[in-house]
C-alpha positions in Angstrom: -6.6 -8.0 -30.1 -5.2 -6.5 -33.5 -4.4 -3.3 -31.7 -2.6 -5.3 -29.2 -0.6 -7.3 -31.8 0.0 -4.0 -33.7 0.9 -2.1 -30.4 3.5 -5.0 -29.5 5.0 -5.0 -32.9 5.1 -0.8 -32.8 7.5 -1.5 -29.5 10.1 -2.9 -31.7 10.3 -0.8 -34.4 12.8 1.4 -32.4 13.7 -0.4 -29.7 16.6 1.1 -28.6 14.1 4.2 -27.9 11.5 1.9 -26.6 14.2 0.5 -23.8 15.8 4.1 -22.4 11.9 4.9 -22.3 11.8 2.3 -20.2 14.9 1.9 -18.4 13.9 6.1 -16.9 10.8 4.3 -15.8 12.5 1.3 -14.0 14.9 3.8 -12.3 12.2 5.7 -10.7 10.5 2.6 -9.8 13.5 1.5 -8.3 14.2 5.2 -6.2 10.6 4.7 -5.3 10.0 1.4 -4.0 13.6 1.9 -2.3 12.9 5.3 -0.6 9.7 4.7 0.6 11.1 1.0 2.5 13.5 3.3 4.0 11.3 5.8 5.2 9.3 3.1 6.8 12.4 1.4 7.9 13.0 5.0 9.6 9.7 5.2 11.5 9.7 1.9 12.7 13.3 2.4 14.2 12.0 5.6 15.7 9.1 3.9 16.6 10.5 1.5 18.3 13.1 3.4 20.1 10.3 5.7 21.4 8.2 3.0 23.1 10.9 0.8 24.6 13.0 3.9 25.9 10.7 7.0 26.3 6.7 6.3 26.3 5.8 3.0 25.7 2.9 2.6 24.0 1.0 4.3 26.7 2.3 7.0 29.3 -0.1 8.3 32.3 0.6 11.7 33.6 -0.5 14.7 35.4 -2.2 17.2 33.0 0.1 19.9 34.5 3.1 17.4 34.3 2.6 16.8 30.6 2.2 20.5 30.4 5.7 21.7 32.5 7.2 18.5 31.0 10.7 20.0 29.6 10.8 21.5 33.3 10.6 18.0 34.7 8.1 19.3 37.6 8.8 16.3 40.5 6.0 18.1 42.4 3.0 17.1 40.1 3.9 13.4 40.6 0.8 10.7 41.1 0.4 8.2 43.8 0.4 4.8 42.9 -2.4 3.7 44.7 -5.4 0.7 44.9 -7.8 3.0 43.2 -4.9 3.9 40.4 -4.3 0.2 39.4 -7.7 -0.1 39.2 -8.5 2.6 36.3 -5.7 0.3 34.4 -7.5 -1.6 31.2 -7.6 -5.6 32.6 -7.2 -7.1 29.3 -4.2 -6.3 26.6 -1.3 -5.3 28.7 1.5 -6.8 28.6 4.3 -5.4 30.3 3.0 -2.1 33.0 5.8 0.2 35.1 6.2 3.6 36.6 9.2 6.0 35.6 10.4 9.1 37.8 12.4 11.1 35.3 14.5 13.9 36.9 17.2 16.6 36.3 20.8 16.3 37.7 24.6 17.6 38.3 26.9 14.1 37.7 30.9 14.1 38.9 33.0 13.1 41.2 34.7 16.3 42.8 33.7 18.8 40.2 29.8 18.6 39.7 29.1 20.1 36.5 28.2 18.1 34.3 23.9 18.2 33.3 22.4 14.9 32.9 18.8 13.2 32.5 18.3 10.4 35.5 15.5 7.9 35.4 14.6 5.7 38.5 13.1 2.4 37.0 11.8 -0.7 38.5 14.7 -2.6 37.2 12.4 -5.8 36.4 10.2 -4.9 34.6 12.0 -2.4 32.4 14.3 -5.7 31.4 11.4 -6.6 28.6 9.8 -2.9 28.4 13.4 -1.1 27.7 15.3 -4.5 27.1 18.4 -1.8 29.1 19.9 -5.2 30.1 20.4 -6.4 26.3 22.5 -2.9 26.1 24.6 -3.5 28.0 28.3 -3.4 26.7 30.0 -3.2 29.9 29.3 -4.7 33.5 25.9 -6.2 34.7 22.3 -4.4 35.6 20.9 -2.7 38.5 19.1 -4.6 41.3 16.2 -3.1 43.7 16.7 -1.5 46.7 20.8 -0.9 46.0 22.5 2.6 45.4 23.5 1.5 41.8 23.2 3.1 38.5 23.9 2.3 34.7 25.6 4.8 32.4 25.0 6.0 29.0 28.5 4.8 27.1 28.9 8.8 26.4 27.8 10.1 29.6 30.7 7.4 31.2 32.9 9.2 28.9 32.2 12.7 29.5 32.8 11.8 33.0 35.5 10.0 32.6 34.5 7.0 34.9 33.8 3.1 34.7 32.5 0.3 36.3 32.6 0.3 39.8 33.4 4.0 40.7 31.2 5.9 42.7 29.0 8.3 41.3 28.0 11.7 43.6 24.3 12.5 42.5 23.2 16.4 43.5 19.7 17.2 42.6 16.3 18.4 44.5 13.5 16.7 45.7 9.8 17.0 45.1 9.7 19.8 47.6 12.3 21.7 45.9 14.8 20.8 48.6 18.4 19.8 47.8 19.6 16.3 47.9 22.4 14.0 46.8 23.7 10.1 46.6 26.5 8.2 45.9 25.7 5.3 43.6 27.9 2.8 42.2 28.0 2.2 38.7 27.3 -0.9 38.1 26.9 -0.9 34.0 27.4 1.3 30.7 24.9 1.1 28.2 24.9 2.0 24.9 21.9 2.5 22.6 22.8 3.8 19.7 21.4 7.1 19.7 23.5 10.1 20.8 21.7 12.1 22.9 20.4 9.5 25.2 24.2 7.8 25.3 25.6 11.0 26.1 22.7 12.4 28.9 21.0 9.7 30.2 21.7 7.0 33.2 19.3 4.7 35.5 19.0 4.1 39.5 16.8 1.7 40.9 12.7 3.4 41.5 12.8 2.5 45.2 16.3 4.4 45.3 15.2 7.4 43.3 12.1 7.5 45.2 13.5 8.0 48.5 16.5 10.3 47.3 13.6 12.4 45.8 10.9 12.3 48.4 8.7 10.6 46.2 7.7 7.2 48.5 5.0 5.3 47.0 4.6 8.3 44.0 5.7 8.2 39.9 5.6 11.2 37.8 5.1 8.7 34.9 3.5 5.4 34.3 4.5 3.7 31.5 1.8 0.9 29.3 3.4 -1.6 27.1 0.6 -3.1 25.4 0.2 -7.0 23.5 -1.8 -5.3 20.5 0.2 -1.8 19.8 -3.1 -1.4 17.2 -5.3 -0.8 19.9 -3.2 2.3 22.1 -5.8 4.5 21.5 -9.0 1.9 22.6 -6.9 1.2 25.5 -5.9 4.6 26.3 -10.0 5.6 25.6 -10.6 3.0 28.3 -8.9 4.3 30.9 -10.6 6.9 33.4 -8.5 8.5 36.3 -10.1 11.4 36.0 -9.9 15.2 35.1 -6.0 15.9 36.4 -4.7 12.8 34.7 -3.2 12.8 31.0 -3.2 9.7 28.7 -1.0 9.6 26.0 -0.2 7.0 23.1 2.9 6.8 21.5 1.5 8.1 18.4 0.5 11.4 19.8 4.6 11.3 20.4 5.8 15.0 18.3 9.0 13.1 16.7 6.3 10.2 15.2 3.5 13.2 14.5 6.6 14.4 12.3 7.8 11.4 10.7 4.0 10.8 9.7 4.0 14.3 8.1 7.2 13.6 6.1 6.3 10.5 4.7 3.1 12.3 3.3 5.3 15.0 2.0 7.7 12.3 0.4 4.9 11.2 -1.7 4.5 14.5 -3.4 8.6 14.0 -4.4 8.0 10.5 -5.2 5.5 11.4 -8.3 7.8 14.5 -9.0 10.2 12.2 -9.3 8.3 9.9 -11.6 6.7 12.5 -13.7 10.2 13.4 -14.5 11.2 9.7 -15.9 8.2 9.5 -17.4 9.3 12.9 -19.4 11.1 10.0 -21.7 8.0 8.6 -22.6 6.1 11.7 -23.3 9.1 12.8 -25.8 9.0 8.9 -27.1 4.9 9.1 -28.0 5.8 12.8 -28.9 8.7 11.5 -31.8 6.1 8.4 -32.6 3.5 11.0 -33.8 5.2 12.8 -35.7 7.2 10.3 -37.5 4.1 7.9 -38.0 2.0 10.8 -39.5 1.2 9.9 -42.9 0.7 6.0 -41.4 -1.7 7.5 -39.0 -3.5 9.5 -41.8 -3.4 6.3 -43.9 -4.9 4.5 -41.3 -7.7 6.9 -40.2 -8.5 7.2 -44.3 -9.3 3.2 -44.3 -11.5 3.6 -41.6 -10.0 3.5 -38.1 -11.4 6.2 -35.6 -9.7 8.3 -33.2 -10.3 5.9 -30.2 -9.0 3.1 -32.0 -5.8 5.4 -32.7 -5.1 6.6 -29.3 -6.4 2.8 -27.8 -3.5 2.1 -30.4 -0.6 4.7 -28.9 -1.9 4.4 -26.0 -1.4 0.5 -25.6 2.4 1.1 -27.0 2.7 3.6 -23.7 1.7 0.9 -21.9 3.5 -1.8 -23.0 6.8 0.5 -22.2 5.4 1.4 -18.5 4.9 -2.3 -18.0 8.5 -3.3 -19.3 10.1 -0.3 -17.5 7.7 -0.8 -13.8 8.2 -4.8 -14.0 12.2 -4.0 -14.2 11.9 -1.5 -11.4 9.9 -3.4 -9.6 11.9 -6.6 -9.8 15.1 -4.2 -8.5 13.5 -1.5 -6.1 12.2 -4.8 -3.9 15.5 -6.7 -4.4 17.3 -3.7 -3.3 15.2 -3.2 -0.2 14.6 -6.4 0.9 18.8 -6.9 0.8 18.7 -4.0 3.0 16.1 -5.3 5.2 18.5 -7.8 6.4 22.0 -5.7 5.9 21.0 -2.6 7.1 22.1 1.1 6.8 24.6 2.3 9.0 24.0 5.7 10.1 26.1 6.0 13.6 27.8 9.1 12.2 24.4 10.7 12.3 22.7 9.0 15.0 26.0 9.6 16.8 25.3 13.6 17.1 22.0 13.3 16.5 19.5 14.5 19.8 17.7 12.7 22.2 14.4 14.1 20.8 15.6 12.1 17.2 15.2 8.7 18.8 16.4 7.1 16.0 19.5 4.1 16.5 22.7 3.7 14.3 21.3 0.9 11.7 18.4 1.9 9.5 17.0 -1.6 7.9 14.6 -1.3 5.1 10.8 -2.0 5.6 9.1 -2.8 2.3 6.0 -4.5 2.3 3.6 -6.2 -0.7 1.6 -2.7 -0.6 4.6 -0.5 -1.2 5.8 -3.2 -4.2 2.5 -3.4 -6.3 1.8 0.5 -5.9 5.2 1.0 -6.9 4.5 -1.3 -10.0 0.7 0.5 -10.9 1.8 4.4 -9.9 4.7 3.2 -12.4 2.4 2.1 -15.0 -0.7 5.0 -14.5 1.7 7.7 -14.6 3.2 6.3 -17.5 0.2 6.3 -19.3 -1.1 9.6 -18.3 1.3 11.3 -19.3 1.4 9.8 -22.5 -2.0 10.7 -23.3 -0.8 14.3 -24.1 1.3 14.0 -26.9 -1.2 11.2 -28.1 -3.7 13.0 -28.2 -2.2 15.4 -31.1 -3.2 12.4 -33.1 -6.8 12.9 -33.1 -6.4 16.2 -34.6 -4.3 15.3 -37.2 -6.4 15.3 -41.1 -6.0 12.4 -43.0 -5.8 13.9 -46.7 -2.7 16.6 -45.1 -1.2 13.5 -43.7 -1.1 11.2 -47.0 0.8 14.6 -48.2 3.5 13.9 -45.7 7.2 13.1 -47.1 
């Protein structure tokens, strides 16, 4: 307790050193707490994007679908049969739908413009894809009608609206060529460039009779109440050898994301170690001017522990000022932005369909990310105090008492 009193009364013997030493600290504490909310703000947007729009939180394919996938193979398509629904888990989904993706020329008299079709069951993919919530202009696509909803950017690129007629050219499952006219019924927007600018939606009976895929999906799409248990679910299910399960989390744009937030942890202690440079240079000045007190003090008895428990305490007295501060502003800071947002449609705008993430980023912080924010700030702190501490224990009394 007297090295505590003494430690706290040390603090304000320069305090306007003491406070910068602490305001670097708060700072970092502040970038840290802040970045790493907004990295998790980032994979849940992603997240979420990739399980309404592209997976779910379980897709079934063929192994040699999933394999050719980029080639968008109609032939290895599935049938959706008794025996298929069967091999489904009984308990924990929620929502359940197969998708036919498929390649195609879009125009009206000039066919040459690429795009990305999906045929849907319309229903279902209300709640799994919520497309009818994105709507921004006309109404969603009903079963068993030649209809389609645009991408806002695709409609663009086209140059077309609400209730034109859309020529379809593609090829069937047998490699055979094929075409519809379908009426666009809605434009969509989601945000996210490269599905806005590519992608568009028919009905699944439609798209399964243009593509001579009756009764047949090339994927099935999961939706599950517990998104914790994908991979117990996905376990669970047993088609057999041809079939491939996948969770969302085996999705390469989340595999990423997961990588870079382990990788931002390595720049978040960079970053720290170089506020807590201040505080190393503070202990660092301490020492040297308190030399002949230190020498006075280890001459009327006091040990080297009980010096460095000393200096070390005053270290921590500034990480604890300096983290509470940082704390107190990194979680203001991010829980604002939880709630406001960060706009980002200029990048989300251009950015890819294979960057599923949408134009506002909101923050994600969570009680974990706060109090390891506050104790990294305060162990880091004292750790790298202990160097220029620990020039104390070597320091001789009787040379010290000599000090001017």
């Amino acid at each position: 307790m007297n090295l505590l009193r003494l430690a706290y009364r040390n603090f304000f013997r320069n305090t306007r050193r003491s406070l910068i030493s602490g305001l670097s600290v708060a700072l970092a504490i502040t970038a840290i707490i802040f970045a790493r909310s907004y990295i998790r703000g980032i994979f849940q947007n992603m997240s979420g994007n990739v399980v309404k729009l592209v997976s779910g939180h379980i897709t079934i394919t063929t192994k040699e679908y999933e394999r050719r996938e980029r080639l968008i193979p109609l032939s290895e398509s599935f049938a959706l049969s008794e025996e298929f629904f069967k091999a489904l888990p009984e308990t924990d989904i929620k929502l359940a739908s197969p998708r036919i993706k498929f390649g195609v020329l879009l125009g009206e008299e000039e066919l040459s413009i690429p795009a990305l079709g999906y045929a849907i069951e319309a229903e279902k993919e209300r709640e799994i894809a919520g497309l009818q919530k994105r709507l921004i202009e006309g109404a969603y696509i009903e079963s068993g009608r030649n209809e389609a909803i645009l991408g806002k950017g695709l409609a663009e690129r086209l140059n077309m609206k609400v209730g034109d007629t859309l020529t379809v050219i593609t090829r069937t499952a047998y490699d055979s060529p094929t075409g519809l006219n379908l009426i666009i019924k809605g434009i969509f927007q989601t945000g996210i460039g490269g599905m806005d600018r590519n992608l568009f939606y028919i009905p699944l009976d439609v798209g399964q009779k243009m593509l001579d895929l009756e009764g047949r999906t090339t994927e099935f799409v999961i939706l599950l109440n517990d998104p914790g248990k994908a991979l117990e679910a996905a376990r669970s299910i047993n088609l057999g050898d041809e079939y491939a399960v996948i969770t969302y989390l085996q999705n390469p744009v989340l595999r990423w994301v997961n990588l870079a937030q382990a990788v931002y942890s390595i720049f978040y202690i960079i970053i720290l170690l170089v506020a807590c440079s201040a505080i190393a240079n503070t202990m660092l000045m301490i020492v040297f001017e308190r030399t002949k007190e230190i020498g006075m003090m280890k001459a009327l008895g006091l040990n080297n522990l009980s010096i460095v428990g000393l200096l070390t305490i005053e270290a921590a007295i500034i990480g604890i000022v300096g983290s509470f501060f940082g704390t107190i502003g990194g979680t203001a800071l991010s829980y604002w932005l939880k709630y406001e947002g960060i706009d980002i449609s200029m990048v989300s705008s251009t950015a890819s369909a294979d960057m599923p993430f949408g134009p506002i980023i909101y923050t994600a912080p969570t009680p974990f990310i706060i109090v390891t924010g506050f104790l990294l700030g305060l162990l880091v702190t004292i750790i790298v105090a202990l160097l220029p501490i620990s020039k104390a224990t070597r320091i001789n009394p009787a040379k010290a008492l000599k000090t001017i």
